[in-house]
C-alpha positions in Angstrom: 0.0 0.0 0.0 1.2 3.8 -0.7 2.4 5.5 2.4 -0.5 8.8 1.3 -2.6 6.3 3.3 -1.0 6.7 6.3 -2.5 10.4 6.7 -6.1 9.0 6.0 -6.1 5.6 8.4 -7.2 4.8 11.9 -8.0 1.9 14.0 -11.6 0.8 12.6 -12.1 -1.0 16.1 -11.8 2.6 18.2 -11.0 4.8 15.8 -7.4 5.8 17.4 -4.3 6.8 16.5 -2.1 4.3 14.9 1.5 4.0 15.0 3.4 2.3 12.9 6.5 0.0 12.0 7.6 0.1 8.9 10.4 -3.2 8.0 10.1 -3.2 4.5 9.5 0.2 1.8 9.6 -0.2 -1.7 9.8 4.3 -3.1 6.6 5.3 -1.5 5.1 1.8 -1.5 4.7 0.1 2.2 5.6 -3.4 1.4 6.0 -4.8 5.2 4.9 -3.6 8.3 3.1 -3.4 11.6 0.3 -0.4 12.6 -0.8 -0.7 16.5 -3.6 1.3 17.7 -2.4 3.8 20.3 -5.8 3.7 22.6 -7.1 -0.3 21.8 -3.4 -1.6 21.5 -5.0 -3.7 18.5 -2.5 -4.4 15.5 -2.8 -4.5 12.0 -0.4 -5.6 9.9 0.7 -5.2 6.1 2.0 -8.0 4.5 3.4 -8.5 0.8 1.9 -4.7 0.3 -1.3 -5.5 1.4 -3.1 -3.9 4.4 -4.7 -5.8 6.8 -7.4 -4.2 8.7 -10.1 -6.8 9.8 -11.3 -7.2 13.3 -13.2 -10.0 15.3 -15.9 -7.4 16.2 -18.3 -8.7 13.4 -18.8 -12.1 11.8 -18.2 -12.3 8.3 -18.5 -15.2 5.7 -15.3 -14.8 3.2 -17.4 -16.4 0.0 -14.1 -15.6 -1.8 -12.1 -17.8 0.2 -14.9 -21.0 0.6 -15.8 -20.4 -3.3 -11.9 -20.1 -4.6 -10.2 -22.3 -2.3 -13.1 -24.4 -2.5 -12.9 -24.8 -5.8 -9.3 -25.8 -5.8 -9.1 -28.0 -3.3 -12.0 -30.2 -4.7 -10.6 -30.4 -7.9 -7.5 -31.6 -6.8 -9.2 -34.0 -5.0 -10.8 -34.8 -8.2 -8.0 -35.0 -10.5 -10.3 -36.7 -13.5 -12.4 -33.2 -13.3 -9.4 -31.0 -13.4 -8.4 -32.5 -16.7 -11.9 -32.8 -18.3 -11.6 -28.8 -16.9 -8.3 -27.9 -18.2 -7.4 -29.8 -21.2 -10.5 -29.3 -23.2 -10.1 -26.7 -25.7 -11.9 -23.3 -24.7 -15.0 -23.4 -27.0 -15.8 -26.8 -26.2 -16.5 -25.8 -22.7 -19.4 -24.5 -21.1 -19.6 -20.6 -20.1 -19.7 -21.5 -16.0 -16.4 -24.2 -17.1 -14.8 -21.5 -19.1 -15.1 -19.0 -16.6 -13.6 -21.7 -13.8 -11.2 -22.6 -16.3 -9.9 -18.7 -16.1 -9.8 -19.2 -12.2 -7.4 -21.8 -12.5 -5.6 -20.3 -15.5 -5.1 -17.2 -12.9 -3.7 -19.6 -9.9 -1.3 -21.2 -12.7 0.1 -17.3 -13.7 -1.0 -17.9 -17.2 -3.0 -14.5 -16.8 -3.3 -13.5 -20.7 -4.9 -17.0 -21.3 -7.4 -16.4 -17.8 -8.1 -13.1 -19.7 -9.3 -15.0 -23.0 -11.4 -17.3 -20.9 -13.0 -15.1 -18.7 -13.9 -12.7 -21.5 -15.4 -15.5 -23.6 -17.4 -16.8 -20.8 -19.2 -13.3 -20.1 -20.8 -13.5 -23.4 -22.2 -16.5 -22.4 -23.3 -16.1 -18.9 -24.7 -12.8 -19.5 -27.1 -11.8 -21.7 -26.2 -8.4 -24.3 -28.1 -6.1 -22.4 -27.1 -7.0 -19.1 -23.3 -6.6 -20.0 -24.1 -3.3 -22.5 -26.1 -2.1 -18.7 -22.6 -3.3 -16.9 -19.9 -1.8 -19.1 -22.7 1.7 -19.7 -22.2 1.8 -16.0 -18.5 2.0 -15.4 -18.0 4.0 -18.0 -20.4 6.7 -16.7 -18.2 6.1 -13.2 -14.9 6.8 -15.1 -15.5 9.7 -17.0 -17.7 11.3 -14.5 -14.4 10.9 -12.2 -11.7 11.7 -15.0 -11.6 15.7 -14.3 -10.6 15.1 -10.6 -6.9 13.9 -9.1 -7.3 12.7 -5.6 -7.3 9.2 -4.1 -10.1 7.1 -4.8 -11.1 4.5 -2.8 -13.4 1.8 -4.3 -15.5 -0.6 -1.8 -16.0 -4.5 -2.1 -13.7 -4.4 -5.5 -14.1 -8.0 -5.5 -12.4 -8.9 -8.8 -11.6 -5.2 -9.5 -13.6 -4.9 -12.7 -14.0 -1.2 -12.0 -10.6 -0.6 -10.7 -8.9 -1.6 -13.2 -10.5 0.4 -15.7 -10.2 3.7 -13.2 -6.9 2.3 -13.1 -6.3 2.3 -16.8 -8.2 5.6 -17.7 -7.3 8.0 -14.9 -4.1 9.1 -13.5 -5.6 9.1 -9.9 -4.4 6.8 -7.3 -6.8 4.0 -6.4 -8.1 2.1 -3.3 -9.1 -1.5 -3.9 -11.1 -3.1 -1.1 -12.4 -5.9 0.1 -13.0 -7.7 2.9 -10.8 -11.1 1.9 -7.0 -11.2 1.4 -7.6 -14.3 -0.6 -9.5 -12.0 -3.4 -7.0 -9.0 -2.8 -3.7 -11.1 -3.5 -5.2 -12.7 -6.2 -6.2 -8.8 -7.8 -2.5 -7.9 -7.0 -0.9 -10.4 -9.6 -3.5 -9.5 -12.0 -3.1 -6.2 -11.8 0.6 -6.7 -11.8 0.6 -8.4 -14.8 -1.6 -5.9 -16.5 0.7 -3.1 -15.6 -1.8 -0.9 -13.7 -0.4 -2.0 -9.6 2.0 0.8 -9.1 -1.5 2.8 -9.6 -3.2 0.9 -7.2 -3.1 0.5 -2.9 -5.0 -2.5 -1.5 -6.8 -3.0 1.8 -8.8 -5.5 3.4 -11.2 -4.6 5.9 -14.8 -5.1 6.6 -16.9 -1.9 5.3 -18.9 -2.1 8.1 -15.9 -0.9 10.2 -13.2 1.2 7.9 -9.9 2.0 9.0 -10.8 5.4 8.1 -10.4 9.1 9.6 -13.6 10.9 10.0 -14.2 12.8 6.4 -11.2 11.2 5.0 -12.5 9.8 1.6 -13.1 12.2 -1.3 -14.6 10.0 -3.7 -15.7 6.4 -2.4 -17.0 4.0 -5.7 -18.7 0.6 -5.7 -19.3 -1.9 -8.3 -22.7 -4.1 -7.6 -20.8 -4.4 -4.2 -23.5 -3.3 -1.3 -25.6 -6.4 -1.8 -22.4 -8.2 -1.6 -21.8 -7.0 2.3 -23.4 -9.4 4.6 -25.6 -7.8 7.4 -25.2 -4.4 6.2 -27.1 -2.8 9.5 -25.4 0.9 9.8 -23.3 0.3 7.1 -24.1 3.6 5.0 -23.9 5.7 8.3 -20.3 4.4 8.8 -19.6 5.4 5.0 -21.2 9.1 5.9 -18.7 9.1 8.8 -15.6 9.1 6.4 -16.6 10.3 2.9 -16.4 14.2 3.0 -17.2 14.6 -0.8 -18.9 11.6 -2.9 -20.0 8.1 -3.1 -20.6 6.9 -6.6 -22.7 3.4 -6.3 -23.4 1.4 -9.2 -26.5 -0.4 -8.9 -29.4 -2.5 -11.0 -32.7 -3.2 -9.0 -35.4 -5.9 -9.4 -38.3 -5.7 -10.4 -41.0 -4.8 -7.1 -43.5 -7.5 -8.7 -41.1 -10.2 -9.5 -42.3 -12.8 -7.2 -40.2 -15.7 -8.3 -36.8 -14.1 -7.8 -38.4 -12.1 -5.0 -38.4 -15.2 -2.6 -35.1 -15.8 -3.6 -33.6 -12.3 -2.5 -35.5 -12.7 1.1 -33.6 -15.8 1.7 -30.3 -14.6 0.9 -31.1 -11.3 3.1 -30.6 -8.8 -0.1 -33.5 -6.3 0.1 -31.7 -4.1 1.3 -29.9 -3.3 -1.8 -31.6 -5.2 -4.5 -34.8 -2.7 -4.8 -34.6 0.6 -5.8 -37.3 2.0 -3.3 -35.2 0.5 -0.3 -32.2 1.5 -1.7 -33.1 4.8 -1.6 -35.2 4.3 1.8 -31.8 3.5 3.6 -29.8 6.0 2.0 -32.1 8.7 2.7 -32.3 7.3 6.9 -28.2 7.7 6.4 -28.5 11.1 5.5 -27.3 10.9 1.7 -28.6 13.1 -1.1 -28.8 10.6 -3.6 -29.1 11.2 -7.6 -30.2 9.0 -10.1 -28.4 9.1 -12.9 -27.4 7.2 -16.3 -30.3 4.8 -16.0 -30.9 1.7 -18.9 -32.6 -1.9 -18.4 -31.9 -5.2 -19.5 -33.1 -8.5 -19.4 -31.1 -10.7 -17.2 -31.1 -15.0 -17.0 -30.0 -16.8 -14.8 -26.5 -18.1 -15.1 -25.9 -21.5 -16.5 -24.3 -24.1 -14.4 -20.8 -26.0 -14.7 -21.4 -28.9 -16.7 -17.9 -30.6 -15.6 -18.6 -30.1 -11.4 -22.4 -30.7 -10.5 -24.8 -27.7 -9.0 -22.2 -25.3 -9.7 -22.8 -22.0 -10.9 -22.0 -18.3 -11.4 -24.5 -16.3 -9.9 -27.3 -16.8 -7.6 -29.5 -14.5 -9.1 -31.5 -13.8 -10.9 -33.5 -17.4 -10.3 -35.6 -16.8 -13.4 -35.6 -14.3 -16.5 -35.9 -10.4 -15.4 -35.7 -6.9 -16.3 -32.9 -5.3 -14.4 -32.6 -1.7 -14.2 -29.1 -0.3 -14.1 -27.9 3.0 -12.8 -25.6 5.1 -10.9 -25.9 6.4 -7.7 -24.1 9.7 -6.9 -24.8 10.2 -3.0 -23.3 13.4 -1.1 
């Protein structure tokens, strides 16, 4: 991580002062070291350039970790399936085997050939309009943020689709965040081998509880990543706390009437994010002024499954076919 950060952090358990032990500095690129909280005593540490700011204060469930590591492990428990996976050529496979067949590309550090296969299996996991909606979206996000130059930090970057294009675009430094190291290391030799890390800090920390100063954050972005934060309780009053200028949330919505995937989003616990009305309900109780801006809608399937490893797919949702809408939340 890039030592501008050390200005903007503080212990997300008390919010104190941290001090820190810097063993290993790469130009202005923390590579090793310790931060200790100067009130709580707790410790933090950054390792291999990552920082590591998660506490034991709230449960968490790091899907990247069971899903990836999962993955992995079962396969090579299952040798027969990792060849049927691996040495089939690309356009023989299915879209959800394509796109696993990246994943392991990626652990293998064959990233130019995880590229080819992940791109190949969007078109076929995603309808046209769903990823014309997606890509409409981050572009809105990256021009609208081209005329700045301060740090941006973007929330739940999960795979870093929208980093790396801020990253690519923009010469502003970046913030990718999430709370799983297992996602963040993997982002770091991607990025890496796209050229676009020496842009790029990375943090991992629960977004319930940031490790950040009060009004700290100029510009805070998400890509589709609030439903993706388990029991999100005060979570947009803790991201009031520390963004002083604006949050830029991209978002698509289900249909209020859609009873078939509606039943599906109660169980998983996603209404909070995944209708526009309550979307807008909790920002509002946050006190955000939200616009609505760059809107479009497209239909949306649900993902096919893996054809190669039984029951597994993609996405959860949507359960059955859909109109999404897409937009862009600008909240101040």
């Amino acid at each position: 991580m890039q030592k501008y950060l050390l200005e903007m952090l503080a212990c997300p358990n008390c919010r104190g002062e941290l001090t820190w032990t810097i063993t290993h500095q790469a130009g202005d690129r923390i590579e090793e070291a310790n931060a200790t909280c100067s009130s709580c005593s707790k410790s933090y540490p950054i390792h291999e350039g990552i920082g590591i700011f998660l506490t034991d204060e709230l449960k968490r469930n790091d899907l990247w970790e069971q899903v990836d590591s999962g993955l992995l492990k079962y396969l090579r428990s299952n040798p027969e399936l990792y060849e049927q996976l691996m040495s089939a050529p690309l356009e023989k496979l299915s879209p959800a085997d394509q796109f696993f067949h990246g994943m392991m590309l990626e652990e293998l550090g064959k990233f130019a050939e995880a590229r080819e296969a992940h791109d190949t299996a969007m078109q076929g996991l995603y309808t046209p309009e769903y990823l014309d909606c997606f890509q409409r979206q981050i572009g809105y996000v990256t021009e609208a943020l081209s005329s700045g130059d301060g740090p941006i930090v973007d929330l739940a970057s999960g795979r870093c689709y929208l980093v790396e294009q801020l990253a690519a675009k923009l010469d502003r430094p970046i913030m990718a965040t999430d709370f799983s190291p297992r996602i963040l290391r993997q982002d770091k030799r991607r990025l890496e081998f796209e050229g676009l890390y020496n842009q790029v800090s990375l943090l991992a920390f629960d977004a319930r509880l940031t490790p950040f100063r009060d009004n700290s954050v100029e510009t805070l972005t998400t890509n589709l990543g609030l439903p993706n934060i388990e029991d999100p309780g005060a979570l947009l009053k803790e991201l009031r706390r520390i963004v002083k200028g604006s949050f830029f949330v991209i978002s698509h919505f289900f249909p209020e009437a859609d009873t078939k995937n509606e039943e599906e989003i109660r169980k998983l616990n996603l209404e909070s994010f995944m209708y526009r009305h309550s979307a807008l309900e909790n920002f509002s109780n946050a006190n955000w002024q939200v616009e609505i801006r760059n809107t479009c809608k497209g239909k949306a399937l649900p993902t096919p499954p893996s054809v190669i490893i039984e029951g597994l797919r993609n996405d959860a949702l949507p359960v059955s076919e859909t109109q999404l809408e897409w937009c862009t939340f600008v909240a101040n």
